[in-house]
C-alpha positions as CSV (number, residue, x, y, z in Angstrom):
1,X,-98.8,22.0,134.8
2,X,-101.3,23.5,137.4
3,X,-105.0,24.0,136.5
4,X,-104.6,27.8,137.3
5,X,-101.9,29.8,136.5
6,X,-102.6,33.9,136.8
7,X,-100.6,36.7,135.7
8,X,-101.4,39.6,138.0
9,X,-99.8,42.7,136.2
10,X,-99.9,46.4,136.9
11,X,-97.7,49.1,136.2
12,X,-95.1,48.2,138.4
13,X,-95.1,45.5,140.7
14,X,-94.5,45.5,143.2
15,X,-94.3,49.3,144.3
16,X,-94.0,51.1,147.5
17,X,-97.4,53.0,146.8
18,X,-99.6,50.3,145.5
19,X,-99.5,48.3,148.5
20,X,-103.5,47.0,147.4
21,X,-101.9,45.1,144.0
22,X,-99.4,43.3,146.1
23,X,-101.6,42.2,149.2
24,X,-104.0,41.3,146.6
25,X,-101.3,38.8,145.3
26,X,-100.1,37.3,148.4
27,X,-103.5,36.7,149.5
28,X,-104.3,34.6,146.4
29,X,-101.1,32.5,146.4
30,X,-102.3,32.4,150.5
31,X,-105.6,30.9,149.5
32,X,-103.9,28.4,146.6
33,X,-103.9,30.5,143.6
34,X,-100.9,30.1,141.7
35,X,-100.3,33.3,140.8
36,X,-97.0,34.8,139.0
37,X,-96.2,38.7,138.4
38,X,-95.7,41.2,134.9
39,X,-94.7,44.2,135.4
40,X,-95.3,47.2,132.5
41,X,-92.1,49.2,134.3
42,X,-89.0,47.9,136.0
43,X,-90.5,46.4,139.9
44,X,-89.4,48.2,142.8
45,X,-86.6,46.5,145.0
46,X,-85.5,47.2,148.1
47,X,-88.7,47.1,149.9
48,X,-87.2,45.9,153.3
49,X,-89.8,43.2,153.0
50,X,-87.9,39.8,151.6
51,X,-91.0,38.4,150.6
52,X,-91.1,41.7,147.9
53,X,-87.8,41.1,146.8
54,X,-88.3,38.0,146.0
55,X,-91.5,39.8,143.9
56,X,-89.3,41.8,142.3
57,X,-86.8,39.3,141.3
58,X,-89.1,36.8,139.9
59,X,-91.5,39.0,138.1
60,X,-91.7,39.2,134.1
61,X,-90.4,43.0,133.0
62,X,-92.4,44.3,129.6
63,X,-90.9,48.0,129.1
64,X,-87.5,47.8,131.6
65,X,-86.1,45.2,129.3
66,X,-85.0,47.9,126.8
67,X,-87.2,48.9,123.6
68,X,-84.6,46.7,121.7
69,X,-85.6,43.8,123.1
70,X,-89.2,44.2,123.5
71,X,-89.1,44.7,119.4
72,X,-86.9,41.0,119.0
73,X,-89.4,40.1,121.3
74,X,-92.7,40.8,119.3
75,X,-91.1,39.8,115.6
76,X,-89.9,36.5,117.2
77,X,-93.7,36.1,118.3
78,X,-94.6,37.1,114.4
79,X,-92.7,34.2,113.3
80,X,-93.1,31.5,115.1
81,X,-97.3,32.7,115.1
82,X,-97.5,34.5,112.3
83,X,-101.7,34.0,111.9
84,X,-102.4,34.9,115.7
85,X,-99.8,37.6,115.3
86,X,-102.1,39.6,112.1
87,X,-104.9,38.9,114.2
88,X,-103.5,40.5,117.3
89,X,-101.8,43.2,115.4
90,X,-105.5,44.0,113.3
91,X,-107.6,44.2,116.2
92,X,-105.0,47.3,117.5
93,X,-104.9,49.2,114.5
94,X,-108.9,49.1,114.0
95,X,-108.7,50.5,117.8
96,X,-106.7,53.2,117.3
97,X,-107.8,54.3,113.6
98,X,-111.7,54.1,114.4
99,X,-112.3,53.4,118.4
100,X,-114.7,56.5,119.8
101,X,-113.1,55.8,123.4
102,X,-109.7,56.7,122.6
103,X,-108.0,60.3,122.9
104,X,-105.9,61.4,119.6
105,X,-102.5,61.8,121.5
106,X,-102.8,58.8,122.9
107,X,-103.6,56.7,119.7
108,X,-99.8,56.4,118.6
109,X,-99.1,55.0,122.3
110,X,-101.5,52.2,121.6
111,X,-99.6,50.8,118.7
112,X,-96.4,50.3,120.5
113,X,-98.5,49.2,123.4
114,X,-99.9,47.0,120.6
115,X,-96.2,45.5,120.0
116,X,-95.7,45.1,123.7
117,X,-98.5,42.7,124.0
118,X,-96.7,40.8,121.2
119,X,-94.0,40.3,123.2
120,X,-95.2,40.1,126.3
121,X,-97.3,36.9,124.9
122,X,-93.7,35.7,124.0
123,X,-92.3,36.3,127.3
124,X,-95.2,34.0,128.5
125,X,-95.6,31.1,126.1
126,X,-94.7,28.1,127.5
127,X,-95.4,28.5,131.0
128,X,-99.0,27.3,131.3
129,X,-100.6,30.8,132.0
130,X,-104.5,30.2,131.8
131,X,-105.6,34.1,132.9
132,X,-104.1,37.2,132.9
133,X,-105.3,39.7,135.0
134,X,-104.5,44.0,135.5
135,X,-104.8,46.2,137.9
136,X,-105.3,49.8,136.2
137,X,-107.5,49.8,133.5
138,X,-105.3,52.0,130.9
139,X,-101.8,50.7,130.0
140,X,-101.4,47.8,131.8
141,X,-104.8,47.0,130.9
142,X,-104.2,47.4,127.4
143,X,-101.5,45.4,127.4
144,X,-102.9,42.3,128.6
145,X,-105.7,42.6,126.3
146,X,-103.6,42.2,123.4
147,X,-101.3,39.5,124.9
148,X,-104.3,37.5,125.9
149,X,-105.6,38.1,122.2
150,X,-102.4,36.4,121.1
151,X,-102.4,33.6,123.5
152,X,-105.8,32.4,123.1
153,X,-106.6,33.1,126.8
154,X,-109.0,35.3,128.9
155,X,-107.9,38.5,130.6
156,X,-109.7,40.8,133.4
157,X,-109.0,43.7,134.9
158,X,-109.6,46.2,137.9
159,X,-110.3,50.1,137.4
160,X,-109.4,52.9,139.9
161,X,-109.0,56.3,139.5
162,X,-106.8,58.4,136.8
163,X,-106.9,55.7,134.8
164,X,-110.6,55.4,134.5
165,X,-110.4,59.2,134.0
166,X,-107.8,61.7,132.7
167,X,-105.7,58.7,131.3
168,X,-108.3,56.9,129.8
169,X,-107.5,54.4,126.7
170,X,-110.0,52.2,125.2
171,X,-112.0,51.4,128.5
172,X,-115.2,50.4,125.9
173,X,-113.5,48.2,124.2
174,X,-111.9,46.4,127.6
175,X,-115.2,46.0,129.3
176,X,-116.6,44.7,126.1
177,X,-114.2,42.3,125.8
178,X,-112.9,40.9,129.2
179,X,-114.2,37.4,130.9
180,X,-115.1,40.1,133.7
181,X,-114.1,43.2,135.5
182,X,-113.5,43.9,139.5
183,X,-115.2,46.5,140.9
184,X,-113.9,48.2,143.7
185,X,-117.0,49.7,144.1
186,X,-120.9,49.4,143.7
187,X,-120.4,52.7,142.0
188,X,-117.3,51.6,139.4
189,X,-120.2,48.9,138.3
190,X,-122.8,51.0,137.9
191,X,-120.4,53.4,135.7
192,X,-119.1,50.2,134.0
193,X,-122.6,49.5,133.0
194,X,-123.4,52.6,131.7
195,X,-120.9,52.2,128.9
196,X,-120.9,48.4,128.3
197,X,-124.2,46.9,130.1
198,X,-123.2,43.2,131.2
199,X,-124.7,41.5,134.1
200,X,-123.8,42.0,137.6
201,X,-121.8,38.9,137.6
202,X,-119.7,39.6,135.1
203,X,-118.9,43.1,137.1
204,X,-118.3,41.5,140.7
205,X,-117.7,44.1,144.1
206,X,-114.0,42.7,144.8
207,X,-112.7,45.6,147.5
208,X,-109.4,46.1,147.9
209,X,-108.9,45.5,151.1
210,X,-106.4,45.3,154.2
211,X,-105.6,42.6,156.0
212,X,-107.2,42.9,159.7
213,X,-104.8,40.5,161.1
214,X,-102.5,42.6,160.6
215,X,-103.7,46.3,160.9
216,X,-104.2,46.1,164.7
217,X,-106.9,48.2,166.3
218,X,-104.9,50.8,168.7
219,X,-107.2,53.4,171.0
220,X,-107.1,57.3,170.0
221,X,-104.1,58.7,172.7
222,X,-106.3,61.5,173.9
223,X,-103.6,63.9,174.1
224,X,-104.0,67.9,175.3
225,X,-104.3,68.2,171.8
226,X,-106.2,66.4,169.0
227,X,-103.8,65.0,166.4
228,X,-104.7,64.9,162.8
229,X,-102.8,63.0,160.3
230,X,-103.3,62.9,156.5
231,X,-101.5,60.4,154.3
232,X,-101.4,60.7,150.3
233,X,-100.1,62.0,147.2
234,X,-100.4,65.6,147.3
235,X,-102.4,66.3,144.2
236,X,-105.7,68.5,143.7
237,X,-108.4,65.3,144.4
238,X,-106.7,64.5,147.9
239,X,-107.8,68.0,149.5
240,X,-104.9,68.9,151.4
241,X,-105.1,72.6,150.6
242,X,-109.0,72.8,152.2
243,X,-107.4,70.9,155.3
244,X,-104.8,72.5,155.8
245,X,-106.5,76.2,155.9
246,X,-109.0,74.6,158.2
247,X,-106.6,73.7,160.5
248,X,-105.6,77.1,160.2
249,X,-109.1,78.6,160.8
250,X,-109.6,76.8,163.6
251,X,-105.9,78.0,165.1
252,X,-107.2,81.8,164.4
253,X,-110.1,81.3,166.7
254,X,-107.9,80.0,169.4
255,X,-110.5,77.7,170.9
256,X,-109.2,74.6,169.7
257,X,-105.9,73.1,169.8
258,X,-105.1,70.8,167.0
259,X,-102.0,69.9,165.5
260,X,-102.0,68.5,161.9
261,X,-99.4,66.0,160.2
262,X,-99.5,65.1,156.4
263,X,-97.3,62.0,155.1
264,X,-96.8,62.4,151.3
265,X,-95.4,64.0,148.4
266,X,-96.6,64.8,144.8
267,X,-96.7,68.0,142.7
268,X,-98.9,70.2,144.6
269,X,-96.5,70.3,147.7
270,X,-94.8,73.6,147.1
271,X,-98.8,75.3,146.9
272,X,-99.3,73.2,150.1
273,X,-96.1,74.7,152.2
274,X,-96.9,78.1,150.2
275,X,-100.3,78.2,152.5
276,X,-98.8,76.6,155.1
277,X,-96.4,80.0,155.7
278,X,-99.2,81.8,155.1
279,X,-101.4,80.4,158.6
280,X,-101.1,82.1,162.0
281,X,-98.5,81.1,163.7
282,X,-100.2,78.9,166.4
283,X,-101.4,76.8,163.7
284,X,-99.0,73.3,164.1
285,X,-98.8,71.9,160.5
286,X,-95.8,69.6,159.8
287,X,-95.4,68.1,156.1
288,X,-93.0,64.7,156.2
289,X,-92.8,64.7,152.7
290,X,-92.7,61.1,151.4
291,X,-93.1,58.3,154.2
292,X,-92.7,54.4,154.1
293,X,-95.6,52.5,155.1
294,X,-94.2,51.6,158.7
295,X,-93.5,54.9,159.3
296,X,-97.4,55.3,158.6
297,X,-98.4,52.5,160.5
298,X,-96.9,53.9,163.7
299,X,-97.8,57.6,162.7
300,X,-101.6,56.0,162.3
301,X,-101.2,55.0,166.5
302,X,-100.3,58.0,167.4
303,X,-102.9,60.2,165.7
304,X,-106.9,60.9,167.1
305,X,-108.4,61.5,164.2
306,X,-107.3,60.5,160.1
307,X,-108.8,63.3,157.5
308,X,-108.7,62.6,153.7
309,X,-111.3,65.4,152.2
310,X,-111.3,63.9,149.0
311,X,-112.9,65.7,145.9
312,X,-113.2,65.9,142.4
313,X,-110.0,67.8,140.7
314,X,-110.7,70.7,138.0
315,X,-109.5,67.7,135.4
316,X,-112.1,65.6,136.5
317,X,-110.1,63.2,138.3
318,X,-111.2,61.6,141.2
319,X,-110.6,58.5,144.1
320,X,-111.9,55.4,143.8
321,X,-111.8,54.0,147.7
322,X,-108.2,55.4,148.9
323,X,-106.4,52.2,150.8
324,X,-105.2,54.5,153.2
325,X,-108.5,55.1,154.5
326,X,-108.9,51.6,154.7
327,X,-105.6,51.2,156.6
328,X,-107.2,54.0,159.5
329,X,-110.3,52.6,159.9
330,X,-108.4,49.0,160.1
331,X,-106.5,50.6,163.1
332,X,-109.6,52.2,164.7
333,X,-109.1,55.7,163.8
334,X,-112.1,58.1,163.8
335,X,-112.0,59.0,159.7
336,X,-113.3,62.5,157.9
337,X,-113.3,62.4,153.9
338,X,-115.3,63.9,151.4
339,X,-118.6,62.9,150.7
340,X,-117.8,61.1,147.4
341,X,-119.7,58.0,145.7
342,X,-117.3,55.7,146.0
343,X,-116.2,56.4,149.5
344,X,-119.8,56.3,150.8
345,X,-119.5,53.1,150.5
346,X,-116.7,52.9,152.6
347,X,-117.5,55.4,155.5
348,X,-120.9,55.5,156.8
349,X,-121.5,59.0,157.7
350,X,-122.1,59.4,161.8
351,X,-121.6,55.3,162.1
352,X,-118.2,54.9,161.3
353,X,-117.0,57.9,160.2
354,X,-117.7,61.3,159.0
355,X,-118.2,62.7,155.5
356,X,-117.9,66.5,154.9
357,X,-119.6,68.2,151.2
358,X,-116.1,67.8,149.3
359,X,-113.9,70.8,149.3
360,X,-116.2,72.2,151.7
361,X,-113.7,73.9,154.4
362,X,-116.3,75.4,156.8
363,X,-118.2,71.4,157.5
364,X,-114.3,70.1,157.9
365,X,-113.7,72.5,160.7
366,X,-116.9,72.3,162.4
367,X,-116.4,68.0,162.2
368,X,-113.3,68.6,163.7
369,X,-113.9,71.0,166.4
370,X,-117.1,68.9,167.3
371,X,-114.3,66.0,167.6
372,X,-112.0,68.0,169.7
373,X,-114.6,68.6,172.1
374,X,-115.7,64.9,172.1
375,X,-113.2,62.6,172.5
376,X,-115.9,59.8,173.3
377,X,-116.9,60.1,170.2
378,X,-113.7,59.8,168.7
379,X,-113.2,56.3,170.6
380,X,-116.9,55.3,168.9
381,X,-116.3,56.0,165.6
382,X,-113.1,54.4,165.6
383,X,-114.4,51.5,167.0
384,X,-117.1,51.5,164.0
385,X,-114.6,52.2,161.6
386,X,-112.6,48.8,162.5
387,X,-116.3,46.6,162.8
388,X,-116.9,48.1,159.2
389,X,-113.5,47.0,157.4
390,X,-113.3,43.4,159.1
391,X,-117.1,43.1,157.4
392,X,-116.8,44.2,154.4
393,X,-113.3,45.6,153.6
394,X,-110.9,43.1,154.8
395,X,-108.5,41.5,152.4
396,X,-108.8,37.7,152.6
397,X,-112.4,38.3,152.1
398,X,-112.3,40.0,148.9
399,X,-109.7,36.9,147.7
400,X,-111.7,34.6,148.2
401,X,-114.4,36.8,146.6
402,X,-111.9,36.7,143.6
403,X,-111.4,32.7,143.5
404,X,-114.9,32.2,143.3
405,X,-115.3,34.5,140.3
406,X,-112.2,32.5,138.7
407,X,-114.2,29.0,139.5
408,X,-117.2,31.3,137.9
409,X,-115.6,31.8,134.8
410,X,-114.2,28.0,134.5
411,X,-110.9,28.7,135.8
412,X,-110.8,25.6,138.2
């Protein structure tokens, strides 16, 4: 049996938009980590990527095994560990009857969530697992808390964004209890801290990152006109809708020509098109709609300038450090987000990058008509943008960052 055995879990893994839990993964098993995959939903297959399918296919299923079965499950882990199992079942109901950090619609979700971990810790007995670790810090988190409860083994966990915020479950209890928690920020620490204070090494910076050796830096094309691309889930935090009328300011003026291109879909995109109708009509918008990541890639070479102006929503919901910001800067674009926390850290403003007041349309036009008229400039902070992931942000860095906090918590 190996020394180390991990179970990386998320909510489903692997999946076309969580391209970070997935690299995280194969860099581990790259580096030695023997490291198998849950999944909370059913993985995504058919990834054109063989090294995915074979993800997909090998990784344990919790909720796409039927409800049936996870409930067979969870009694058959009662009776062959009946003692663990009261334990395990105790700690969840005093969570959801008397935990302050739980909201009350979501307290009946916890119980089956509860009897999930039961069965999850079935699904895993016997094969050696030492560690099981989450990314997303409400279900899949609370899932692996329980299950490593019943199995008499540690668990960790990494936060990000909704579900550190609108969807958050327990998150006192989880910091509290976990061998330690990833940051993916110095900021996600310092608000870790704040509601469970444990020291720094018990909350290490682990980025996720992109590999470099594979994101290759590509010069701006320096067109007649300056190319814009945006790439996310079109929700309220992204920005699109300040971006989009900018772009449309700017057209009205008629000094500048610009064309933007967004990649993405999500429930805001029928507000998005509405205000897209609405610009002048020599403002060159085109919405793709849902993209795959090669599609991306080569979209990423053939674009000046990469604009995210992230913000917080009116829910309170906010990014962490979007990859995809990562994934321009790895490519030497010139980047323009929203002057966030988190993604300070990432973007130095004026060194390898700019960041605009979020939701503040008037800075994002002026940052981009100063680019337009610049392209020098462009060509520099994309250059800085590429120096700054391979230093700090680049993904077999931050594994290795990871195995040293396993060795750190004695798992050899």
């Amino acid at each position: 049996m190996p020394e180390r055995l991990v179970v990386y879990m998320s909510g489903t893994v692997p999946k076309r938009s969580e391209t970070f839990v997935y690299r995280e993964i194969l860099a581990l098993r790259s580096l030695g980590v023997d490291v198998q995959t849950a999944s909370v939903h059913e993985s995504m297959a058919g990834l054109d990527n063989d090294v995915l399918d074979e993800m997909a296919k090998n990784t344990t299923q919790i909720y796409s095994l039927g409800a049936g079965k996870l409930l067979v499950d969870s009694v058959k882990e009662m009776l062959t560990h009946p003692l663990k199992s009261i334990g395990t079942l105790l700690m969840c109901i005093c969570d959801v009857l008397f935990s302050s950090d739980i909201s009350l619609s979501r307290r009946p979700k916890v119980v089956w969530q509860g009897i999930a971990g039961l069965a999850f810790a079935h699904r895993l007995r016997g094969k050696g697992v030492t560690h099981i670790h989450a990314h997303m810090a409400h279900v899949p988190t609370t899932i692996a808390m329980y299950s490593a409860k019943q199995l008499g083994i540690p668990f960790s966990f990494t936060g990000h964004a909704n579900d550190l915020f609108p969807n958050r479950t327990l998150l006192k209890e989880k910091l509290s209890r976990a061998s330690f928690v990833n940051c993916i920020s110095y900021w996600h620490r310092k608000f870790y801290q704040d509601l469970c204070d444990r020291p720094d090494t018990e909350y290490p910076v682990i980025r996720c990152g992109v590999d470099t050796r594979l994101f290759q830096s590509t010069p701006a094309p320096r067109g007649d006109r300056l190319e814009v691309l945006s790439v996310g889930r079109l929700v309220e935090k992204k920005g699109f809708d300040v971006l989009i009328k900018a772009i449309g300011e700017i057209a009205e003026k008629g000094t500048h020509s610009m064309r933007l291109t967004i990649a993405g879909g999500g429930p805001e995109a029928e507000n998005l098109e509405r205000i897209v109708r609405s610009l002048p009509v020599t403002a060159e918008v085109v919405m793709l709609g849902d993209t795959d990541n090669d599609q991306i890639m080569e979209l990423m070479t053939k674009a000046d300038v990469f604009a995210l102006p992230c913000r917080v929503a009116s829910t309170g919901d906010r990014d962490g450090i979007p990859v995809v910001l990562m994934e321009a800067m790895a490519r030497g674009r010139c980047v323009i987000s929203g002057d966030l926390e988190t993604i300070r850290e990432l973007i130095e403003d004026g060194i390898s990058g700019i960041m605009i007041p979020p939701g503040d349309q008037e800075s994002l036009e002026s940052a981009l008509m100063e680019l337009a008229e610049n392209r020098d400039r462009v060509d520099e902070l994309g250059r800085a943008a590429r120096l700054r992931i391979e230093n700090e942000f680049d993904l077999l860095l931050n594994a290795n960052r990871i195995v040293d906090t396993f060795s750190t918590r004695g798992l050899k």
